[in-house]
C-alpha positions as CSV (number, residue, x, y, z in Angstrom):
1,X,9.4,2.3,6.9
2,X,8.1,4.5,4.1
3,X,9.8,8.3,5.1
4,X,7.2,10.8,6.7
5,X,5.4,7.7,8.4
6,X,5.5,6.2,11.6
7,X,3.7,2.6,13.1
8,X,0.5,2.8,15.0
9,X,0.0,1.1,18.2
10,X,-2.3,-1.1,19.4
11,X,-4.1,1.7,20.9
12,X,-4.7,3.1,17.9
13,X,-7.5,0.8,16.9
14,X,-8.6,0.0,21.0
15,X,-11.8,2.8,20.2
16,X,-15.1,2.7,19.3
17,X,-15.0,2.1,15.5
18,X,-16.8,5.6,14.7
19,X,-13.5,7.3,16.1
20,X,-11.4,5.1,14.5
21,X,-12.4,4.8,11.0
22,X,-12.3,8.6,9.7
23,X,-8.4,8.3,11.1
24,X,-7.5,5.7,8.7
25,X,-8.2,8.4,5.8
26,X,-4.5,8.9,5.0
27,X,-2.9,6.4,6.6
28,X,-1.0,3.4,4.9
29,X,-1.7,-0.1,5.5
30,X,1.2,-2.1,3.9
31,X,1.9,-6.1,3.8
32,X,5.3,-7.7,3.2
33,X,5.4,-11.4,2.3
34,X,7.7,-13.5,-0.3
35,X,6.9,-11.9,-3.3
36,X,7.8,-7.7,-2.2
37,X,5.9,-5.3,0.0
38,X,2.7,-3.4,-1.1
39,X,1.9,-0.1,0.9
40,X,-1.8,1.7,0.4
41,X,-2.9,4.5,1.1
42,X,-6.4,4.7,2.2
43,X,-8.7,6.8,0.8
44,X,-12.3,5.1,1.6
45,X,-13.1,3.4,4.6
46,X,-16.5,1.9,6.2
47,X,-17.6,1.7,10.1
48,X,-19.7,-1.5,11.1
49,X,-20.9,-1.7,14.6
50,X,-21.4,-5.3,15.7
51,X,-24.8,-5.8,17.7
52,X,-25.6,-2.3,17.4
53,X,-25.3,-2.5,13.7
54,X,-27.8,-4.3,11.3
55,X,-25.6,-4.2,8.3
56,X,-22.7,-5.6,10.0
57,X,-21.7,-9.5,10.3
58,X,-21.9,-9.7,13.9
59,X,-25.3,-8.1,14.2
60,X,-26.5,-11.4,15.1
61,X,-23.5,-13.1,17.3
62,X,-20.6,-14.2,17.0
63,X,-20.2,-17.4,14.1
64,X,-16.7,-19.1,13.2
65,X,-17.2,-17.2,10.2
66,X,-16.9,-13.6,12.1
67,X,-15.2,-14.7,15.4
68,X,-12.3,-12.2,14.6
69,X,-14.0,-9.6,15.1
70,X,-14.9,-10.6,19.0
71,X,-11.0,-10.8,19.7
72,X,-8.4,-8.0,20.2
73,X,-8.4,-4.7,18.2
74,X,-5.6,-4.1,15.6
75,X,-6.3,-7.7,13.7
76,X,-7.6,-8.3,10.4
77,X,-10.7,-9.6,9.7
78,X,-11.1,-11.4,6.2
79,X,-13.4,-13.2,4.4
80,X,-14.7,-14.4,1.6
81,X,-18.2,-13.0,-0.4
82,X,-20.2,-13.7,-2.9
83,X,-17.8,-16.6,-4.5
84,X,-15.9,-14.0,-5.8
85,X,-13.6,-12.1,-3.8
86,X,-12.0,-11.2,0.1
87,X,-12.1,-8.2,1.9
88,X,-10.5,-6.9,4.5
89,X,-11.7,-5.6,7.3
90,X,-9.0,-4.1,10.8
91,X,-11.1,-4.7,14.3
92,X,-11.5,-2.5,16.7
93,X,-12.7,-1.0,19.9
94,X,-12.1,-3.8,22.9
95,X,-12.7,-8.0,23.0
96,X,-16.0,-8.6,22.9
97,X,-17.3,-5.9,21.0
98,X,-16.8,-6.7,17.6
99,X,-16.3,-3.5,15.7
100,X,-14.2,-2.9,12.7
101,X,-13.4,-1.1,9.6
102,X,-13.6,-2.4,5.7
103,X,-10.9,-1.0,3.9
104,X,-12.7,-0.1,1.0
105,X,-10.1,1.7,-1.8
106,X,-6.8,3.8,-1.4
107,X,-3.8,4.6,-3.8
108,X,-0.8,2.1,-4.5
109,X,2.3,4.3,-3.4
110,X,4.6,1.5,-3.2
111,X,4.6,-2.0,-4.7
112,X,2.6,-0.9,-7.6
113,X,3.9,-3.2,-9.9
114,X,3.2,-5.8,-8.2
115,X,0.1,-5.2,-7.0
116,X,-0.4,-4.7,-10.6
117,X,1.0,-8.1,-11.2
118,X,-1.7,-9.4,-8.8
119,X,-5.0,-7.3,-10.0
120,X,-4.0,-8.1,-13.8
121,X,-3.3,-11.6,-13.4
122,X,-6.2,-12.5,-15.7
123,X,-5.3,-10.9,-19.2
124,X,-6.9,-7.6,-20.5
125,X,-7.5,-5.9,-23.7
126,X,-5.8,-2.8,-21.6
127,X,-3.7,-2.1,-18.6
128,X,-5.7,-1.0,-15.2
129,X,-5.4,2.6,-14.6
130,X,-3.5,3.2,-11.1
131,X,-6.1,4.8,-9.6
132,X,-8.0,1.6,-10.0
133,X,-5.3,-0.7,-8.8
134,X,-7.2,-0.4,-5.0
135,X,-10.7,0.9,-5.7
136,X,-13.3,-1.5,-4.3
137,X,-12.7,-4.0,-1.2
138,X,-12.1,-7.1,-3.5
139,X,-9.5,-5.0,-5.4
140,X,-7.8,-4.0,-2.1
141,X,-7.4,-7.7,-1.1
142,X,-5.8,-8.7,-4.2
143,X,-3.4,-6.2,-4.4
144,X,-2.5,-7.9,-1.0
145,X,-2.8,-11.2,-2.1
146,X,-4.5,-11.5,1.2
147,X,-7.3,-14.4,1.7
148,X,-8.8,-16.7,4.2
149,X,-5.7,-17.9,5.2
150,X,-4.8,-14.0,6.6
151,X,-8.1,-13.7,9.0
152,X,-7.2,-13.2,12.1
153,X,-3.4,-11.9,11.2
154,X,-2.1,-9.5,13.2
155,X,-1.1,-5.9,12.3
156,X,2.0,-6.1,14.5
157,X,3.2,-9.6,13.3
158,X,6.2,-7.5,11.2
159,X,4.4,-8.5,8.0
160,X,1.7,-6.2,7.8
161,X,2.1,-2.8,8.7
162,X,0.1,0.2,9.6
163,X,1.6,3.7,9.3
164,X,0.5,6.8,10.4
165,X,1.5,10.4,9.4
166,X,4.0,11.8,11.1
167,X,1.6,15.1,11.1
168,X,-1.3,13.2,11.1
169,X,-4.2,15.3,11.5
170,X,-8.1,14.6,10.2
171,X,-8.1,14.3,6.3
172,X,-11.1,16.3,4.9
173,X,-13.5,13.9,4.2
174,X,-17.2,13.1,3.2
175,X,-19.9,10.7,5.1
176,X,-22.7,8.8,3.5
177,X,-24.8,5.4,3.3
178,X,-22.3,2.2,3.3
179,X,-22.2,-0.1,-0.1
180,X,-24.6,-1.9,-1.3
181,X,-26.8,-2.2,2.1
182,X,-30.7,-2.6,2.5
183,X,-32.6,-2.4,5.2
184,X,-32.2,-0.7,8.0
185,X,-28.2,-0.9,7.6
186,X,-28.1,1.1,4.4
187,X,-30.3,4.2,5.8
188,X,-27.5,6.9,5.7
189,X,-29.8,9.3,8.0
190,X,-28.9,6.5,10.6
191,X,-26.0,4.7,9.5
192,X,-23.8,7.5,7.7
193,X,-20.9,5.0,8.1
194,X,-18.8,5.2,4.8
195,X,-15.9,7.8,5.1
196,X,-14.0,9.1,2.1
197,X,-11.2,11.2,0.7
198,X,-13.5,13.8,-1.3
199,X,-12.4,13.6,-5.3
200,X,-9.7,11.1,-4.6
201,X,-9.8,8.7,-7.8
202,X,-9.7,5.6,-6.0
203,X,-12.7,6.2,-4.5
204,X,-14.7,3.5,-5.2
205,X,-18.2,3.7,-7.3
206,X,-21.5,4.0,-4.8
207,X,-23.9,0.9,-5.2
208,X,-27.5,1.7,-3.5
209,X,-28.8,-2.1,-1.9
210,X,-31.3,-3.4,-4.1
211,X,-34.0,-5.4,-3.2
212,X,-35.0,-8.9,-5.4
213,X,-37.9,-6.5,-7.2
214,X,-35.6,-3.8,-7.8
215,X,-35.4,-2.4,-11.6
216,X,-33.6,0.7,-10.5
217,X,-30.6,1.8,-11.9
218,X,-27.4,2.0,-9.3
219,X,-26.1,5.3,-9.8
220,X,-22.3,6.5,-9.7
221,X,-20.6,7.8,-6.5
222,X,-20.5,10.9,-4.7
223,X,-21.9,10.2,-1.4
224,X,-22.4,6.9,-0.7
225,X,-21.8,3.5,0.9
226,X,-21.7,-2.2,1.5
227,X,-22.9,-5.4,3.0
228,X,-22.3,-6.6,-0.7
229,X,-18.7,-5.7,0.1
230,X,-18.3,-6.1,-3.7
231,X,-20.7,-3.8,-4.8
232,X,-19.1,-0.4,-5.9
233,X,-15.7,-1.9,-6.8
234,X,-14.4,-1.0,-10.1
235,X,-12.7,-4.7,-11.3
């Protein structure tokens, strides 16, 4: 247990989503398997609202694909986007309602080298900055080594791990449109669902959705927000 921590409960992650994901700001989600433990601090965070939500997965029913997300709160949801990369995702609210969170970037605070070891294990002209070792959804779930085979893990399995604060209170944070959504699901008058640590550097870069026509630039963070889980994560 890292010192000024303690472990959630299940009840933690048992509430509707939009109560649930500004409390993760802070909070460490850690992962222990044969290789060491790696422990992040989360810094950014986005809501996704099942039926209620058209940017989320299970906007349209449940599929094998999402089917995690219909079961009990406190499980991870991963998958794989885009031919490129996982992300994960920590359900909550009650069965049925399939609510959760995408982790989306948060500082390496203890396993760093070899989360390092994981992100870097393509070679580079230069080492990653730490503050980019977590930044982006697909950099989160390398640093875990997590993929397909972890959807539907359990957070209270002893291998991963979530910690709270022992003084946990509401981190100061900023809303804004999710990732890399269109539609309806990236209007951030309607869907302000991505939550993040104002001016922390792993704060992933904000993406607007482009449509097939677009020529528009996408434009670096400050407020911001993902159904292309991918887009906005440094590599």
């Amino acid at each position: 247990m890292l010192p000024g921590f303690h472990a959630a409960d299940r009840t933690f992650f048992a509430r509707d989503v939009l109560d649930v994901a500004p409390e993760l700001l802070g909070c460490v989600l850690q992962r222990t398997d044969g290789d060491g433990t790696v422990s992040i601090r989360i810094t950014e965070v986005e809501a996704y609202a099942g039926e209620r939500d058209p940017g989320a997965h299970a906007y349209r029913g449940k599929t094998n694909r999402n089917k995690t997300m219909f079961g009990p709160a406190g499980h991870i949801y991963c998958y794989f986007t885009y031919g490129m990369h996982h992300a994960i995702n920590l359900v909550t609210a009650q069965p049925d309602q399939p609510y959760g969170c995408l982790i989306r970037a948060g500082d390496v605070i203890a396993g760093a080298e070899l989360a390092r070891t994981r992100r870097e294990a393509k070679p580079r002209k230069t080492p990653l900055p730490e503050r980019r070792l977590a930044s982006g959804p697909g950099c989160v779930a390398q640093c875990f080594a997590a993929d397909l085979t972890n959807d539907g893990d359990d957070l209270f399995d002893g291998h991963w791990q979530f910690l709270v604060p022992d003084d946990h209170t509401m981190v100061p944070h900023v809303t804004g449109p999710r990732v890399g959504l269109n539609g309806p699901g990236g209007d951030g008058a309607v869907f302000p669902w991505r939550y993040w640590v104002d001016e922390a550097p792993s704060v992933s870069t904000y993406k607007p959705g482009r449509s097939p026509s677009s020529t528009t630039r996408p434009l670096r963070a400050t407020p911001a927000g993902s159904v292309d889980l991918n887009a906005g994560q440094r590599p």
